[in-house]
C-alpha positions as CSV (number, residue, x, y, z in Angstrom):
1,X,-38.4,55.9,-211.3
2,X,-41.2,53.8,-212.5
3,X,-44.0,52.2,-210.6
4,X,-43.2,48.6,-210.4
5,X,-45.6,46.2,-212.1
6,X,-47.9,44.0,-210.2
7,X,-45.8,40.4,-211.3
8,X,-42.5,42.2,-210.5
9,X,-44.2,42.4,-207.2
10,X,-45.1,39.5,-206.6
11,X,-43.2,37.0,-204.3
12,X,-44.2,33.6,-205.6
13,X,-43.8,32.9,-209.0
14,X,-45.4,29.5,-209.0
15,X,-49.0,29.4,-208.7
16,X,-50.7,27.6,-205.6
17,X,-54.1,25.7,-207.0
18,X,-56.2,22.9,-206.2
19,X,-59.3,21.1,-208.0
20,X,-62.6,21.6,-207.7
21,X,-63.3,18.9,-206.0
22,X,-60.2,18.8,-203.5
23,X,-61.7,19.6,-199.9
24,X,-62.2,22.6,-198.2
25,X,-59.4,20.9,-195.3
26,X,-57.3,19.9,-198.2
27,X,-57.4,23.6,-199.7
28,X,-56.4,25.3,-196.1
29,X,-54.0,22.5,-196.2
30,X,-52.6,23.8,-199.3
31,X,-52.3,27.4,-198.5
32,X,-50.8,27.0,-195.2
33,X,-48.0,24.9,-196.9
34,X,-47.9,27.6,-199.2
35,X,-48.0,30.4,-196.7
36,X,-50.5,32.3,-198.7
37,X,-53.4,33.7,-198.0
38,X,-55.8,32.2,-201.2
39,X,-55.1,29.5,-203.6
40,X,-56.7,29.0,-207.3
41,X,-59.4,26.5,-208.3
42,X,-58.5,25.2,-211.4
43,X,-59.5,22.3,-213.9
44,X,-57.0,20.7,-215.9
45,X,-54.9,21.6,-218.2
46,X,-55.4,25.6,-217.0
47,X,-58.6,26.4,-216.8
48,X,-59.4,29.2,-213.9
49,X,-62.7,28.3,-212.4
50,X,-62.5,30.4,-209.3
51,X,-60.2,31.4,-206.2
52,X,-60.6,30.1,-202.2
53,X,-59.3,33.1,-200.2
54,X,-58.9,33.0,-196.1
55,X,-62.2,35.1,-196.2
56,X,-63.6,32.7,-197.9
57,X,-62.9,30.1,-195.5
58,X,-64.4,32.4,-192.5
59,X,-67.4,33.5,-194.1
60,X,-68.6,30.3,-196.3
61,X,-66.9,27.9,-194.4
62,X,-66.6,28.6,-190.5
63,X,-69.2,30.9,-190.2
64,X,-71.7,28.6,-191.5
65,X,-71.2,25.7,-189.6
66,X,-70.1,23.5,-192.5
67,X,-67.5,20.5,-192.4
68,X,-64.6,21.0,-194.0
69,X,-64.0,17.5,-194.8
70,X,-66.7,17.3,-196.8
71,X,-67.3,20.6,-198.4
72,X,-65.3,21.4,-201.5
73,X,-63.2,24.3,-202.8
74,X,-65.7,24.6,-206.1
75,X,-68.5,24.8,-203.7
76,X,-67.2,27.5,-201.5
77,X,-65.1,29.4,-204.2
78,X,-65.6,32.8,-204.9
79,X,-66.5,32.0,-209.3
80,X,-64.7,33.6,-212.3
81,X,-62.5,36.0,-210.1
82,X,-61.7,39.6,-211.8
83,X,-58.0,39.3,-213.4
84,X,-55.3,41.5,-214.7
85,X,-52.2,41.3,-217.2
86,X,-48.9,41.0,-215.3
87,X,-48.2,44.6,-216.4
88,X,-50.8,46.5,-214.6
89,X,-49.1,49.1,-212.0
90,X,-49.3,48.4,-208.4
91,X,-51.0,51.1,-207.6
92,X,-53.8,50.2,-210.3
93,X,-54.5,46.4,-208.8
94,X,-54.7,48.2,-205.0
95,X,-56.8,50.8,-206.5
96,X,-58.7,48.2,-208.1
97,X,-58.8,45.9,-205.0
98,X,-60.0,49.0,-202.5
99,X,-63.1,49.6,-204.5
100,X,-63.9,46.1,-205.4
101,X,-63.4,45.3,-201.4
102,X,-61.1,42.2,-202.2
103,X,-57.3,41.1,-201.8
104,X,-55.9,38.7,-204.0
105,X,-55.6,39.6,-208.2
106,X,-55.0,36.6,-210.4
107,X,-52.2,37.8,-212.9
108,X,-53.1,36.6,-216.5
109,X,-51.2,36.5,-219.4
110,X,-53.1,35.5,-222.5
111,X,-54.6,32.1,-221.5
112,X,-52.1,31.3,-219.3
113,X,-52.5,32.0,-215.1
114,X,-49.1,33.6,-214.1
115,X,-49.3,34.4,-210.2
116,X,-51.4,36.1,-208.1
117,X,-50.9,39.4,-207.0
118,X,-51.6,39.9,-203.1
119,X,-52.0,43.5,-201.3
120,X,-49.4,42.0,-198.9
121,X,-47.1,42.7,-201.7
122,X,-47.7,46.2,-202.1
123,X,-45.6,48.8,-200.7
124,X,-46.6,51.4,-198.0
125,X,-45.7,54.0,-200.9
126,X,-48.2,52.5,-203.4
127,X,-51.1,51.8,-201.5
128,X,-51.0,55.4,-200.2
129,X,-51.0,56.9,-203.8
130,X,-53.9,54.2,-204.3
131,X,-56.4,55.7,-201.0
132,X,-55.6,59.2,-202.6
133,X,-57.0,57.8,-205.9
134,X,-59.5,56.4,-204.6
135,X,-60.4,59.8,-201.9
136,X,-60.4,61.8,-205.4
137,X,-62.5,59.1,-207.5
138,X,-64.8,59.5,-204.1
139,X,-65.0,63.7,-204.1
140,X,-65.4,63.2,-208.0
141,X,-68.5,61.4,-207.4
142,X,-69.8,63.4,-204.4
143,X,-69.2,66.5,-206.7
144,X,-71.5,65.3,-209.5
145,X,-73.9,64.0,-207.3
């Protein structure tokens, strides 16, 4: 059987965005309605500016002290967020997502935003054949020093 694909993983087909300029309360606002865990910052028509995650909202938010009212998503953002092609495997993106130390994979198709790929939708099977990747890309590097 072949390894799913990381948009036939995926459980929302629509993507869940918000301006630059839409607050950091509006945002959380936005991915609670959404019940997702990170929503896209984008400028019209489609341009992908950046991605507002929930760790986002602890660390640059929260932990910080700063009002949400008045601190926007382009401000707290993490910028220009790594992307892949809707094809990549599943275990690639966790792979991917382990060494890179983040959760959420914007899935791009030429110009065009697609979804975003979430560990949540990985399965138990696929993000164990990802840790063993990543144990052996780990001895590799130990090996040659």
């Amino acid at each position: 059987m072949d390894e799913r694909t990381v948009f036939q993983s995926i459980t929302r087909k629509h993507v869940v965005r918000v301006g630059p300029q839409a607050t950091v309360r509006d945002a959380a606002c936005v991915m609670t309605r959404a019940n997702c865990g990170s929503v896209l910052v984008m400028e019209p028509p489609d341009v992908l500016l950046g991605i507002l995650t929930e760790r986002d909202l602890m660390t640059r938010v929260l932990a910080k002290g700063l009002d949400p009212d008045r601190a926007t998503a382009r401000e707290v953002m993490t910028p220009n967020p790594l992307c892949v092609p809707p094809e990549t495997r599943v275990s690639d993106a966790v792979l991917l997502m382990l060494e890179r130390g983040f959760r959420h994979l914007p899935l791009v198709s030429g110009a065009r935003i697609v979804g975003v790929f979430s560990v949540r939708d990985a399965l138990p099977r696929e993000i164990g054949a990802a840790v063993s990747q990543a144990e052996f890309h780990e001895q590799v590097n130990d090996a040659l020093g």
